[in-house]
PDB file of N, CA, C and O in Angstrom:
ATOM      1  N   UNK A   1      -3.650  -3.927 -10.143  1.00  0.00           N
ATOM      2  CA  UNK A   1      -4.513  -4.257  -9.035  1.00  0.00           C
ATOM      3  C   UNK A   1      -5.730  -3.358  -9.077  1.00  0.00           C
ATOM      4  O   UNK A   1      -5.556  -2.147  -8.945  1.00  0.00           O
ATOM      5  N   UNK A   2      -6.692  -3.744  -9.214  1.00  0.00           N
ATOM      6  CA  UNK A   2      -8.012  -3.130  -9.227  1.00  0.00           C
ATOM      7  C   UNK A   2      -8.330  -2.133  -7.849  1.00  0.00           C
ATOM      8  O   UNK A   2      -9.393  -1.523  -7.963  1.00  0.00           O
ATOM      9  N   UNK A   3      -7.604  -1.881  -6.611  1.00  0.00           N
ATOM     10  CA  UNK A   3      -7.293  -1.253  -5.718  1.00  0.00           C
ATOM     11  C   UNK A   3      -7.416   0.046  -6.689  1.00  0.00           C
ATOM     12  O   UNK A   3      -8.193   0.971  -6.454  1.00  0.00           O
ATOM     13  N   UNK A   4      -6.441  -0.014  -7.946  1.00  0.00           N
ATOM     14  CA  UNK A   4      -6.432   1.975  -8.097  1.00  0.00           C
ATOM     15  C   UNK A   4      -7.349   2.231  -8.526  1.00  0.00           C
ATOM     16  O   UNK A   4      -7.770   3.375  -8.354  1.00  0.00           O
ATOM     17  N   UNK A   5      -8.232   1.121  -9.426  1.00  0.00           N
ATOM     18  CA  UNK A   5      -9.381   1.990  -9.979  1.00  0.00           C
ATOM     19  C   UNK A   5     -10.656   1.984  -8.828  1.00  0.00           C
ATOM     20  O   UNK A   5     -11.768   2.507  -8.909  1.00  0.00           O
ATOM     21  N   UNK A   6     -10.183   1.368  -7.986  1.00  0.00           N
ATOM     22  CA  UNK A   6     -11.333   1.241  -7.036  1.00  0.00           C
ATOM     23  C   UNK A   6     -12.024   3.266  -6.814  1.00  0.00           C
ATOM     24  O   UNK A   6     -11.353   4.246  -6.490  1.00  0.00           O
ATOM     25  N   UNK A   7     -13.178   3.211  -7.072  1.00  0.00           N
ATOM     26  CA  UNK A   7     -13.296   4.952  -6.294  1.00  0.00           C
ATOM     27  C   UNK A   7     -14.072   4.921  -5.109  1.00  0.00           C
ATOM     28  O   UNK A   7     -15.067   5.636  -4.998  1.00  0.00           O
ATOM     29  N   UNK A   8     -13.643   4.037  -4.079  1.00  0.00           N
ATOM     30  CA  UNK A   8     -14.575   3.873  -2.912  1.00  0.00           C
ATOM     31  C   UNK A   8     -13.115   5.373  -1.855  1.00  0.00           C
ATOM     32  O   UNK A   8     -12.162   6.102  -2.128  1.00  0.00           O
ATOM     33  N   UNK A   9     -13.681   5.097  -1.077  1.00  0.00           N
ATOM     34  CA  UNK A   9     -13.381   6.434  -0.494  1.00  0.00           C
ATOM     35  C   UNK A   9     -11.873   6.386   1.036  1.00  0.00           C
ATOM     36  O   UNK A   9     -11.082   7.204   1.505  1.00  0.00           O
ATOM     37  N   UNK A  10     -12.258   4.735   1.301  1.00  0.00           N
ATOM     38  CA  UNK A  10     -11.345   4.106   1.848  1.00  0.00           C
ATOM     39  C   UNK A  10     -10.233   3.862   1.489  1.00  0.00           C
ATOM     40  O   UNK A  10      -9.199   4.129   2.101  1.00  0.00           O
ATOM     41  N   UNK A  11     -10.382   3.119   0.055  1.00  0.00           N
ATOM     42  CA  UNK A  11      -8.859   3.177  -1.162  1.00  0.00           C
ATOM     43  C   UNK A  11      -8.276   4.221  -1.266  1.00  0.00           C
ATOM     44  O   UNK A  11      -7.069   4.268  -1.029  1.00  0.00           O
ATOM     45  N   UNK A  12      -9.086   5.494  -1.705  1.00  0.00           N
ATOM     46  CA  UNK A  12      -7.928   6.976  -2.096  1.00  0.00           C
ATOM     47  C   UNK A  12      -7.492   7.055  -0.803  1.00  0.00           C
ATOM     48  O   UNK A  12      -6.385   7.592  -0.846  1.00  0.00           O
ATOM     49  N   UNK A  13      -7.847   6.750   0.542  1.00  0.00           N
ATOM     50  CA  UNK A  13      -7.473   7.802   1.620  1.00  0.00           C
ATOM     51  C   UNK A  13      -6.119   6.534   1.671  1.00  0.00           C
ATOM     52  O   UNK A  13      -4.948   6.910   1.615  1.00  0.00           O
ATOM     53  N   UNK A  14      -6.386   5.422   1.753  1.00  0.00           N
ATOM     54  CA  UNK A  14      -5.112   4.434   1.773  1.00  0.00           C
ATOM     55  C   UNK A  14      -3.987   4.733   0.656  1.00  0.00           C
ATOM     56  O   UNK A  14      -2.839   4.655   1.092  1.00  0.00           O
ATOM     57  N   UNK A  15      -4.069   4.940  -0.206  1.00  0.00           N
ATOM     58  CA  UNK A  15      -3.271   5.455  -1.892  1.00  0.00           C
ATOM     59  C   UNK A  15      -2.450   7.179  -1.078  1.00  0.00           C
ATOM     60  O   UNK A  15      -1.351   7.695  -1.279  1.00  0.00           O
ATOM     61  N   UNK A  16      -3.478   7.550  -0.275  1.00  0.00           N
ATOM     62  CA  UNK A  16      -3.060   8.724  -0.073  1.00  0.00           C
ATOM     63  C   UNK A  16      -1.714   8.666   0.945  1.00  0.00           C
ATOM     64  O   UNK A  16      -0.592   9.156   0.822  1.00  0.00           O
ATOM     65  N   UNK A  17      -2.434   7.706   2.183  1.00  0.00           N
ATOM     66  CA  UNK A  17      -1.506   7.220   2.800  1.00  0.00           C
ATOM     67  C   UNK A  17       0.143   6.333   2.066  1.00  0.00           C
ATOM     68  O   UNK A  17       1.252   6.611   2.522  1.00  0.00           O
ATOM     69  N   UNK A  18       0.034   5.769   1.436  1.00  0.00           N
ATOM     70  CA  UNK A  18       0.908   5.343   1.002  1.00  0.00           C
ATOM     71  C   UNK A  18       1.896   6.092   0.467  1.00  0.00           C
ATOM     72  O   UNK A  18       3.065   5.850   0.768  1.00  0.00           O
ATOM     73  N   UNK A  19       1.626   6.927  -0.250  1.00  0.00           N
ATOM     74  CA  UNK A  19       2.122   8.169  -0.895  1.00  0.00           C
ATOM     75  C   UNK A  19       2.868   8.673   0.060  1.00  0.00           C
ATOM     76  O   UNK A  19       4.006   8.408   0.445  1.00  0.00           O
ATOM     77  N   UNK A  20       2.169   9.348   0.352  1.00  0.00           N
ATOM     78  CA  UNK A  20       3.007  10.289   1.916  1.00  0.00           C
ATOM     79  C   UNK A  20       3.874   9.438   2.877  1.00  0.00           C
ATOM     80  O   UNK A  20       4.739   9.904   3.618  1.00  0.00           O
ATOM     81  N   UNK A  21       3.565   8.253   2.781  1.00  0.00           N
ATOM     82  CA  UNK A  21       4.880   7.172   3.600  1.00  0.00           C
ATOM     83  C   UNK A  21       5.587   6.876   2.798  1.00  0.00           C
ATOM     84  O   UNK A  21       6.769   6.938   3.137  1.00  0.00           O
ATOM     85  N   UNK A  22       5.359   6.501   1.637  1.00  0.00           N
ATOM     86  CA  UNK A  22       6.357   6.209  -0.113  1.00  0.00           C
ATOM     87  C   UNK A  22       7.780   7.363   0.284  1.00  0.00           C
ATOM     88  O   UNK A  22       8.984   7.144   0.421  1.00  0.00           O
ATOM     89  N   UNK A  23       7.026   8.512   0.367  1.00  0.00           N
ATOM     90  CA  UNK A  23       8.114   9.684  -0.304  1.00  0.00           C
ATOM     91  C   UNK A  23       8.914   9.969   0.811  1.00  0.00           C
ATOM     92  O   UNK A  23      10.078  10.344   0.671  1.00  0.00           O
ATOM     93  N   UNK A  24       8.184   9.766   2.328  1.00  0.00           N
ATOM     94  CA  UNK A  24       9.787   9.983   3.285  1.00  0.00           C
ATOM     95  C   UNK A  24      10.392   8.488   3.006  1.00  0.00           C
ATOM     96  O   UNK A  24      11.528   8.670   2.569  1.00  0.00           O
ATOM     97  N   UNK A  25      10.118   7.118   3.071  1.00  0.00           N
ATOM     98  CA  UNK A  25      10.863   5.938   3.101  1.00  0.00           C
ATOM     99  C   UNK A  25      11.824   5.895   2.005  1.00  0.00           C
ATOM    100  O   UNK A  25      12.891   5.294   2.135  1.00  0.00           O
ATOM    101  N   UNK A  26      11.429   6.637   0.695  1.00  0.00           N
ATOM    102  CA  UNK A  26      12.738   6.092  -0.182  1.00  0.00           C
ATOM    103  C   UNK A  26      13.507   7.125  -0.806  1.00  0.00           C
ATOM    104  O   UNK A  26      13.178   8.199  -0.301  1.00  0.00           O
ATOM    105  N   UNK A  27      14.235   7.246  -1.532  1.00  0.00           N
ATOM    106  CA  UNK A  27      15.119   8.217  -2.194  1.00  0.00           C
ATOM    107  C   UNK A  27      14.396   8.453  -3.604  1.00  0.00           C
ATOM    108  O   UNK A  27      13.837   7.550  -4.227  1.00  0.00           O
ATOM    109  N   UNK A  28      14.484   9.821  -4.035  1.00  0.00           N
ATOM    110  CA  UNK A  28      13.562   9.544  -5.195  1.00  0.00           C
ATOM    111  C   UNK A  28      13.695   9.223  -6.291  1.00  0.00           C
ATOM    112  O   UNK A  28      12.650   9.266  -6.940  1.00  0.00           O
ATOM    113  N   UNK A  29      15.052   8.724  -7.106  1.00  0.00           N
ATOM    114  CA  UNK A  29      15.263   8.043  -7.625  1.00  0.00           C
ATOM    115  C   UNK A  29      15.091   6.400  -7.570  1.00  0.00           C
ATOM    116  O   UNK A  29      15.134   5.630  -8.530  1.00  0.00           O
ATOM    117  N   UNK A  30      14.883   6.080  -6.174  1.00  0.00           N
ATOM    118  CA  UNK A  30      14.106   4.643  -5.949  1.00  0.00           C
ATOM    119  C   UNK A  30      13.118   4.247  -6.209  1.00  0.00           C
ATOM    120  O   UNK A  30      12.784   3.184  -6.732  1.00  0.00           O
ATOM    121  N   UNK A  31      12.292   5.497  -5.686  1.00  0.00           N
ATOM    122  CA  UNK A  31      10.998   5.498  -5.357  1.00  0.00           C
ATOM    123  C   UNK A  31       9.777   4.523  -6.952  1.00  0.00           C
ATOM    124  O   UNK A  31       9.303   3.388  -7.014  1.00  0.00           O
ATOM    125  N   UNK A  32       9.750   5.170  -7.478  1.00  0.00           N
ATOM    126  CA  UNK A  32       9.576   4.526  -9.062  1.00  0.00           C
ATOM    127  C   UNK A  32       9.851   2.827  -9.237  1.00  0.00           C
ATOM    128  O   UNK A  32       9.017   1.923  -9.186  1.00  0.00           O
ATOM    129  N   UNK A  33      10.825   2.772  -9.385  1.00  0.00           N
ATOM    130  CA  UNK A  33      11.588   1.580  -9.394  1.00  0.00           C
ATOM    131  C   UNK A  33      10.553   0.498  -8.382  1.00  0.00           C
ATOM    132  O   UNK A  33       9.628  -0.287  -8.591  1.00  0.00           O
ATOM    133  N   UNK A  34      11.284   0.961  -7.268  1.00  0.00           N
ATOM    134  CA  UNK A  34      10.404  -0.452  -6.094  1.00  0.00           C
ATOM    135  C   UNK A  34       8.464   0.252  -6.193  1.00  0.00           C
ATOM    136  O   UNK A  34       7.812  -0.346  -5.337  1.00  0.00           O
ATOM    137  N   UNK A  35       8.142   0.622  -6.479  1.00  0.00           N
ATOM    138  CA  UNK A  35       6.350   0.638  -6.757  1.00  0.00           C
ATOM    139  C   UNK A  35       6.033  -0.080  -7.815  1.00  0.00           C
ATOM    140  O   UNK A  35       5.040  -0.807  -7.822  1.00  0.00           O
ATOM    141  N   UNK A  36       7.248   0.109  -9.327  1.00  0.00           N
ATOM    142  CA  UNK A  36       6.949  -0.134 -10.282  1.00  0.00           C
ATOM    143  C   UNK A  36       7.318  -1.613  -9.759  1.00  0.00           C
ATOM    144  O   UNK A  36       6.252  -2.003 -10.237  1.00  0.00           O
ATOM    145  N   UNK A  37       7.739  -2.516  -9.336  1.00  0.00           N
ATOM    146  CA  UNK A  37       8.568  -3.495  -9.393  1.00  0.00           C
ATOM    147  C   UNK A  37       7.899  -4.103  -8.550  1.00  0.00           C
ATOM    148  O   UNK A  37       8.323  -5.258  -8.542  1.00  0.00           O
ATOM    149  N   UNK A  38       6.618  -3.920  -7.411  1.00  0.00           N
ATOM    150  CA  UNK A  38       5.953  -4.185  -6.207  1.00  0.00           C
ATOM    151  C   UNK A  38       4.560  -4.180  -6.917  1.00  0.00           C
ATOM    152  O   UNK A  38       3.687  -4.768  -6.279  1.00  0.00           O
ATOM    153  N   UNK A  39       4.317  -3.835  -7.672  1.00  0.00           N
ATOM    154  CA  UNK A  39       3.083  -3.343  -8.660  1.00  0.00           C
ATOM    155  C   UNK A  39       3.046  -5.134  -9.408  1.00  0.00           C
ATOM    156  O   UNK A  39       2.335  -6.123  -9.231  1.00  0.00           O
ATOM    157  N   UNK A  40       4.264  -4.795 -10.299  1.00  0.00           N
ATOM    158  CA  UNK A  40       4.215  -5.615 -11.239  1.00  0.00           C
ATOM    159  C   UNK A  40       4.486  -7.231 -10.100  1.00  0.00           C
ATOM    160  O   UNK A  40       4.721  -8.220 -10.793  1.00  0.00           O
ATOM    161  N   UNK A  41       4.472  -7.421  -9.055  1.00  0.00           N
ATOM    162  CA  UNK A  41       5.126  -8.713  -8.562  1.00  0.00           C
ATOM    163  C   UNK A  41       3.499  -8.954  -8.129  1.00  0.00           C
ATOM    164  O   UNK A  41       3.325 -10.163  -7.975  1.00  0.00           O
ATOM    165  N   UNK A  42       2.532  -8.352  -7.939  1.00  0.00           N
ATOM    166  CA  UNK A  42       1.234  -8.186  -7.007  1.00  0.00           C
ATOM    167  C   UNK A  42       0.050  -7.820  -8.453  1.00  0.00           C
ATOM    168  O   UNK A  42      -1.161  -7.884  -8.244  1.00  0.00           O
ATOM    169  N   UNK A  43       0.418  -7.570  -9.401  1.00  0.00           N
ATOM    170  CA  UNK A  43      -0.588  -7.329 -10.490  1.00  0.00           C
ATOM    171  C   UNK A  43      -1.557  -8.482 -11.016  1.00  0.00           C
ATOM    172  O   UNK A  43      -2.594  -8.209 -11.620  1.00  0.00           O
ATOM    173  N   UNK A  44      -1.227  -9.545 -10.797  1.00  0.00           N
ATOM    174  CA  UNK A  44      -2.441 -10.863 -10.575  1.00  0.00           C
ATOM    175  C   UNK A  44      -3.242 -10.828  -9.663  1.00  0.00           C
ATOM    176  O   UNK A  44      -4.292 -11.468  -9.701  1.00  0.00           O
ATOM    177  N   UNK A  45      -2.875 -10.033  -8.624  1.00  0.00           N
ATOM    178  CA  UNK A  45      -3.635 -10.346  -7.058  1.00  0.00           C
ATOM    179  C   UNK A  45      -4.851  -9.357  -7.346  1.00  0.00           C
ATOM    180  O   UNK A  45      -4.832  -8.181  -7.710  1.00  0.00           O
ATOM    181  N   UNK A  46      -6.182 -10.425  -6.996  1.00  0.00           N
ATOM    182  CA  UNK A  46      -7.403  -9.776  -6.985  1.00  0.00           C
ATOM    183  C   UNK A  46      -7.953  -9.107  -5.883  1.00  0.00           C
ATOM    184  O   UNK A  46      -8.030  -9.619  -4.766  1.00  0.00           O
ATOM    185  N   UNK A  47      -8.365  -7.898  -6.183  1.00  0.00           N
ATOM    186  CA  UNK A  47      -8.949  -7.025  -4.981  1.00  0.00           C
ATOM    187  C   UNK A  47     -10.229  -7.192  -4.281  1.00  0.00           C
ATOM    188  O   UNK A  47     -11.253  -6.812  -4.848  1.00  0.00           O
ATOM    189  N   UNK A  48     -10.296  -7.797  -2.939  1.00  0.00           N
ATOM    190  CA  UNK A  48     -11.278  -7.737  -2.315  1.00  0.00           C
ATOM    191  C   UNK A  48     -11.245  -7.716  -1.037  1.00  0.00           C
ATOM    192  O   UNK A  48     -10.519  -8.274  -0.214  1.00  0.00           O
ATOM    193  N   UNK A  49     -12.626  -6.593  -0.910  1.00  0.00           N
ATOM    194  CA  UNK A  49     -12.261  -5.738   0.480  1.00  0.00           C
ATOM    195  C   UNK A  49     -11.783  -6.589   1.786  1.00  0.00           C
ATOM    196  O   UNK A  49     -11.858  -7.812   1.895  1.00  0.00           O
ATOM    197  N   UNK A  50     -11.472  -6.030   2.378  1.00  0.00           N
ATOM    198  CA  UNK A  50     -11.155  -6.685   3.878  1.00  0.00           C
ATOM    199  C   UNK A  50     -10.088  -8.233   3.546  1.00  0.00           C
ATOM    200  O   UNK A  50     -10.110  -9.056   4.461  1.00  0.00           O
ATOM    201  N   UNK A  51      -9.451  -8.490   2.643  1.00  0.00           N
ATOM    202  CA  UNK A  51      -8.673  -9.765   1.794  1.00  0.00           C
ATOM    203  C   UNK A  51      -7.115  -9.920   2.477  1.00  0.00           C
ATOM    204  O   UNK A  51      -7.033  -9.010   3.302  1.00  0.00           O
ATOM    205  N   UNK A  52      -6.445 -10.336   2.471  1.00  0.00           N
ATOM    206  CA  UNK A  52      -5.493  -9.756   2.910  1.00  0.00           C
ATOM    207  C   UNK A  52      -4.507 -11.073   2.648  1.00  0.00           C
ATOM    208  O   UNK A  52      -3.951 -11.444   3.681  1.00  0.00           O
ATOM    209  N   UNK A  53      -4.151 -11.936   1.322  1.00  0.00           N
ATOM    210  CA  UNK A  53      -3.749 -13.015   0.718  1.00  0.00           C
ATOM    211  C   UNK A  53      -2.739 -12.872  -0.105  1.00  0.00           C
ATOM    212  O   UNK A  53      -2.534 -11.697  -0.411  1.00  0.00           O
ATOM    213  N   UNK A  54      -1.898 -13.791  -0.664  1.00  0.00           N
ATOM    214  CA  UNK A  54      -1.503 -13.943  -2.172  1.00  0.00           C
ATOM    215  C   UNK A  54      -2.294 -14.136  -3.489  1.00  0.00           C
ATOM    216  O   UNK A  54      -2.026 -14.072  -4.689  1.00  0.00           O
ATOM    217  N   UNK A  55      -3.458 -14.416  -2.686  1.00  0.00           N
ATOM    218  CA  UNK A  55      -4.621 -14.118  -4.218  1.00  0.00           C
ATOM    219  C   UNK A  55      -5.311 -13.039  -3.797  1.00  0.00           C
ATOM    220  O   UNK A  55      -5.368 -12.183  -4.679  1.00  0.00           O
ATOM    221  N   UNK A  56      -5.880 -12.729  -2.752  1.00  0.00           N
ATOM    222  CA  UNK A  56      -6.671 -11.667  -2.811  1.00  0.00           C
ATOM    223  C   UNK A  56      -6.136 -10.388  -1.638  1.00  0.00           C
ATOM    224  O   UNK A  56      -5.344 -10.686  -0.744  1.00  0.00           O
ATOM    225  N   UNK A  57      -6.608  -9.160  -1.768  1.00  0.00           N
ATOM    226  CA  UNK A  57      -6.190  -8.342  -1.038  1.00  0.00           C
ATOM    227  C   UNK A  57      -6.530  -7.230  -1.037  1.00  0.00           C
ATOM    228  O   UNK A  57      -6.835  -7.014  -2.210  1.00  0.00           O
ATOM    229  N   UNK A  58      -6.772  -5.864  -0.166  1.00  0.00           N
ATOM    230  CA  UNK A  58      -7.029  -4.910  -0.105  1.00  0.00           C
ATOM    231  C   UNK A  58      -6.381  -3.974  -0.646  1.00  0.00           C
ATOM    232  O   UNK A  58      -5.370  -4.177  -1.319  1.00  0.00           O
ATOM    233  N   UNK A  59      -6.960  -2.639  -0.386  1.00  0.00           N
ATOM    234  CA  UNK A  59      -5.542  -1.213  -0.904  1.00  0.00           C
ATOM    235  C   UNK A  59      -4.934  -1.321   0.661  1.00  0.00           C
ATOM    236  O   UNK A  59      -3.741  -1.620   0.694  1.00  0.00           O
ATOM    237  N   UNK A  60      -5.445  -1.165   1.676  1.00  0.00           N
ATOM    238  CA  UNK A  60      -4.089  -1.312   3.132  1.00  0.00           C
ATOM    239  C   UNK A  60      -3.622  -2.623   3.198  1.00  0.00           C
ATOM    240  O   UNK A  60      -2.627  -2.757   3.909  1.00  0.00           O
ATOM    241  N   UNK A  61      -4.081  -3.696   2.626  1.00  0.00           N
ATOM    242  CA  UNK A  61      -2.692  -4.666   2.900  1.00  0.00           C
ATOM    243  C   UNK A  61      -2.216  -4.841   1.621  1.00  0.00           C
ATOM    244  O   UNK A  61      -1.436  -5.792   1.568  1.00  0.00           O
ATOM    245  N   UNK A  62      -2.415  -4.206   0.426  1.00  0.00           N
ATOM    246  CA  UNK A  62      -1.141  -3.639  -0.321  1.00  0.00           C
ATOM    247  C   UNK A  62       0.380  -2.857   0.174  1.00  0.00           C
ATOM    248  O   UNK A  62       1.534  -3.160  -0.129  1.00  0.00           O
ATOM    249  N   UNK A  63      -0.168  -1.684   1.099  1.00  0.00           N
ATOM    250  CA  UNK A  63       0.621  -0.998   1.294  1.00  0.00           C
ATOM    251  C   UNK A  63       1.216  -1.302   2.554  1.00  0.00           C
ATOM    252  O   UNK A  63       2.320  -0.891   2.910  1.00  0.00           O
ATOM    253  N   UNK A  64       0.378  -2.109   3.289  1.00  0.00           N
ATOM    254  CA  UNK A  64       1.001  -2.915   4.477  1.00  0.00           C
ATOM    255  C   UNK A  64       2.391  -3.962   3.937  1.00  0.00           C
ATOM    256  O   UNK A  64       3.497  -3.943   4.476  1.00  0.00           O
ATOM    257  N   UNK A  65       2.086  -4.654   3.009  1.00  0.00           N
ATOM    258  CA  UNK A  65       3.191  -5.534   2.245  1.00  0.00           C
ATOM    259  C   UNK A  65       4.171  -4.839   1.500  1.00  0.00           C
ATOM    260  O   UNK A  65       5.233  -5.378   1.187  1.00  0.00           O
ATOM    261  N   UNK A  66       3.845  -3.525   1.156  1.00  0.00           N
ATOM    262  CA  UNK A  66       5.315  -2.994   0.389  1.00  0.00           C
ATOM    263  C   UNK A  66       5.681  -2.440   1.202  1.00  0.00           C
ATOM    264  O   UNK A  66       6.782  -2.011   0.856  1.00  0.00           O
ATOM    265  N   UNK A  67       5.359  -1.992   2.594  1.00  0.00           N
ATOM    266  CA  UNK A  67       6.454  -1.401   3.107  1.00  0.00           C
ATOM    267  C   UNK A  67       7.366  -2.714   3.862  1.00  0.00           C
ATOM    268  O   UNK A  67       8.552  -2.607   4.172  1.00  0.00           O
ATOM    269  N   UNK A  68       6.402  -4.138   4.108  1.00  0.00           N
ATOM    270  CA  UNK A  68       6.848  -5.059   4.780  1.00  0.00           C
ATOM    271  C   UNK A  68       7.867  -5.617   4.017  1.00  0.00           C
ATOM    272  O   UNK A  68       8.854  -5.996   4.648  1.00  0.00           O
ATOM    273  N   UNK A  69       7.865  -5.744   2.940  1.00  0.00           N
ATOM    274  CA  UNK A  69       8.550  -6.810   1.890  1.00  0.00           C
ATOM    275  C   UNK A  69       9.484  -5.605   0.848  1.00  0.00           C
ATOM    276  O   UNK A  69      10.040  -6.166  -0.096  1.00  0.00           O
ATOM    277  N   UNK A  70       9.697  -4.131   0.913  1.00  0.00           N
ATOM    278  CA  UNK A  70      10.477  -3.709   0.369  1.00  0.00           C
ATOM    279  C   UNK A  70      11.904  -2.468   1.615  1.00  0.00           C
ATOM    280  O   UNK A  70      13.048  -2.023   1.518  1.00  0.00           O
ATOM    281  N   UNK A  71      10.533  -2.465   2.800  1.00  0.00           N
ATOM    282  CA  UNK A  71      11.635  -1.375   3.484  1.00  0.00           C
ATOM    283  C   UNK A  71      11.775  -2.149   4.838  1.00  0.00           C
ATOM    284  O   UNK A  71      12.056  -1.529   5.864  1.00  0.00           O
ATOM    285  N   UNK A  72      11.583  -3.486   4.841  1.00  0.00           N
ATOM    286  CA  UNK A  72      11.279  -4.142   6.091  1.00  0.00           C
ATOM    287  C   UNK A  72      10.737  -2.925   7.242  1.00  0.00           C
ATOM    288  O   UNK A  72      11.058  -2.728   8.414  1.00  0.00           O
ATOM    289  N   UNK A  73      10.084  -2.453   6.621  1.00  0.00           N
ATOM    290  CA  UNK A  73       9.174  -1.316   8.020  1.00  0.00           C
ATOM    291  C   UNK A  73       7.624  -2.079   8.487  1.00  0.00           C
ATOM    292  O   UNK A  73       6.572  -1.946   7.862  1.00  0.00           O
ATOM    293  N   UNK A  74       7.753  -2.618   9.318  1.00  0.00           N
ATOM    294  CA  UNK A  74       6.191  -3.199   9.798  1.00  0.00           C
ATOM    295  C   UNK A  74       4.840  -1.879  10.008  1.00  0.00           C
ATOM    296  O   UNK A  74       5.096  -1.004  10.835  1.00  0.00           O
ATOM    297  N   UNK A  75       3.206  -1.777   9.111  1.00  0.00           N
ATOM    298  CA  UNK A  75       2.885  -1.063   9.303  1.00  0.00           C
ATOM    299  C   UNK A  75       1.632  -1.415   9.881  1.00  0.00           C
ATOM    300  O   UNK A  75       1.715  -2.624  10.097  1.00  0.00           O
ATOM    301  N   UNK A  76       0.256  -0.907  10.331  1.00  0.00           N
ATOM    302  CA  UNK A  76      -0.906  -1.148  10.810  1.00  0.00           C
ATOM    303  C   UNK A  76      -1.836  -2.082   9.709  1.00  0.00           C
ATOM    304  O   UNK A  76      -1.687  -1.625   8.576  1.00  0.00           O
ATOM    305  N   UNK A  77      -2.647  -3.125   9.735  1.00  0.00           N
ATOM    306  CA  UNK A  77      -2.998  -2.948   8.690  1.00  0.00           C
ATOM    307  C   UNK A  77      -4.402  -2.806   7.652  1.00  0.00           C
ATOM    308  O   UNK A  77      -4.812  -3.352   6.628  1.00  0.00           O
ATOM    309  N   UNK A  78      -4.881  -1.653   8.650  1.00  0.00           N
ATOM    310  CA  UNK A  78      -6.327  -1.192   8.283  1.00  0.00           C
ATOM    311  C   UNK A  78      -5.780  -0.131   8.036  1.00  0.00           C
ATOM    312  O   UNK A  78      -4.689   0.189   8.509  1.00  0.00           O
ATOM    313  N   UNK A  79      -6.835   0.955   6.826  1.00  0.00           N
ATOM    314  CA  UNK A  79      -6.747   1.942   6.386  1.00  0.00           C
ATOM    315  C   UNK A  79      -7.231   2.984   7.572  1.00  0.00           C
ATOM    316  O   UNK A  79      -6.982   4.147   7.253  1.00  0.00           O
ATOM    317  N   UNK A  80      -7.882   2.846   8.903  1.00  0.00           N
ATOM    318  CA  UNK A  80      -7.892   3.806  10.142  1.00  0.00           C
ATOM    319  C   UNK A  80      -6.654   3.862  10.611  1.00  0.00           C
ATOM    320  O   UNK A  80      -6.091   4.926  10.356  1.00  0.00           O
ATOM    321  N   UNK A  81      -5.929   2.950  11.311  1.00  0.00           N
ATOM    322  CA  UNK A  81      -5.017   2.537  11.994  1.00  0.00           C
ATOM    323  C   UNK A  81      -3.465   2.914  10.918  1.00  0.00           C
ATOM    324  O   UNK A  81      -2.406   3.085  11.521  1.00  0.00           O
ATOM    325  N   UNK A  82      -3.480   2.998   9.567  1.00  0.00           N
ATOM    326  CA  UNK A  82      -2.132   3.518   8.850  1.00  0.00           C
ATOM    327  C   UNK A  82      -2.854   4.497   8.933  1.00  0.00           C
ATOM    328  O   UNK A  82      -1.968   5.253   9.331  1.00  0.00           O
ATOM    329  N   UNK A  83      -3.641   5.063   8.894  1.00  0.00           N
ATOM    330  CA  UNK A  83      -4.013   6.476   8.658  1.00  0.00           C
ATOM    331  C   UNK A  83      -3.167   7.484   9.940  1.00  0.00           C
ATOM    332  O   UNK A  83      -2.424   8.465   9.913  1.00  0.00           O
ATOM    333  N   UNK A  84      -3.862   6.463  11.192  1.00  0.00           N
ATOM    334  CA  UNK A  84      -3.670   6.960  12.290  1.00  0.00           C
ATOM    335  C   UNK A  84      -2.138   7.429  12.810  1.00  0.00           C
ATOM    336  O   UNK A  84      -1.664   8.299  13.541  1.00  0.00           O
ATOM    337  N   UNK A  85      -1.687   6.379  12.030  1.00  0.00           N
ATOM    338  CA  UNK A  85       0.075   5.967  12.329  1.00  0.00           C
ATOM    339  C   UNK A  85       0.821   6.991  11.717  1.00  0.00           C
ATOM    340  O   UNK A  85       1.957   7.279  12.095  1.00  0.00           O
ATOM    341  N   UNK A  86      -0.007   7.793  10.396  1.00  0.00           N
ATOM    342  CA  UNK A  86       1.154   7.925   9.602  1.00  0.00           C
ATOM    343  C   UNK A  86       1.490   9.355  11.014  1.00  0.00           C
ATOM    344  O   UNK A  86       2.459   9.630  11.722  1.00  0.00           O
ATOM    345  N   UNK A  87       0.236   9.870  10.859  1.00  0.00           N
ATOM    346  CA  UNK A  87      -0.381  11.623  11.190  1.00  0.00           C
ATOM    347  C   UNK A  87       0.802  11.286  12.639  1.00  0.00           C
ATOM    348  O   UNK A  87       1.607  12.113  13.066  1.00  0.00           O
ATOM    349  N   UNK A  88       0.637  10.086  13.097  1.00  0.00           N
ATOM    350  CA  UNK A  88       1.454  10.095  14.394  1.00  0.00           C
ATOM    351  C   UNK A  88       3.432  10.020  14.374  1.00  0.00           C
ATOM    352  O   UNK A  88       4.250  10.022  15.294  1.00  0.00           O
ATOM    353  N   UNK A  89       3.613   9.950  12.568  1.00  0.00           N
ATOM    354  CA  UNK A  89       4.778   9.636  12.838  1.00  0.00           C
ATOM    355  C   UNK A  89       5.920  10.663  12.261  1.00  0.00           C
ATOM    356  O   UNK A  89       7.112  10.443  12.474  1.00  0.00           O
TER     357      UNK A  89
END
């Protein structure tokens, strides 16, 4: 997904976010596994900002959908608002 190479400033802080929600939600022997496996199911999907599709999509409704579709955890889904959520949780 063109999300990682993105270097806009919104993406890392979302990547960042994800991360830091990644590592309390799974065990770390999981952890790998379901990114690698959420990666590869979403690696056709084209990146564009504000998108939020099965063809197209952002870096926060990336990470909005893996936590939806791997930890059934519902999250915000703008990069302010997960930002906001995580710091709050």
């Amino acid at each position: 997904m063109r999300c990682f190479q993105s270097r806009g400033r919104k993406c890392r802080r979302a990547l960042v976010c994800l991360f830091a929600l990644f590592l309390s939600a799974a065990r770390p022997l999981d952890r790998e596994r379901i990114l690698s496996e959420f990666h590869r199911d979403h690696s056709k999907v084209r990146y564009q900002f504000g998108a939020c599709s099965n063809v197209k999509m952002d870096c926060s409704c990336f990470i909005q959908r893996l936590y939806a579709e791997r930890f059934s955890k519902p999250i915000p889904r703008t990069t302010l608002t997960q930002t906001n959520w995580m710091k709050e949780s």
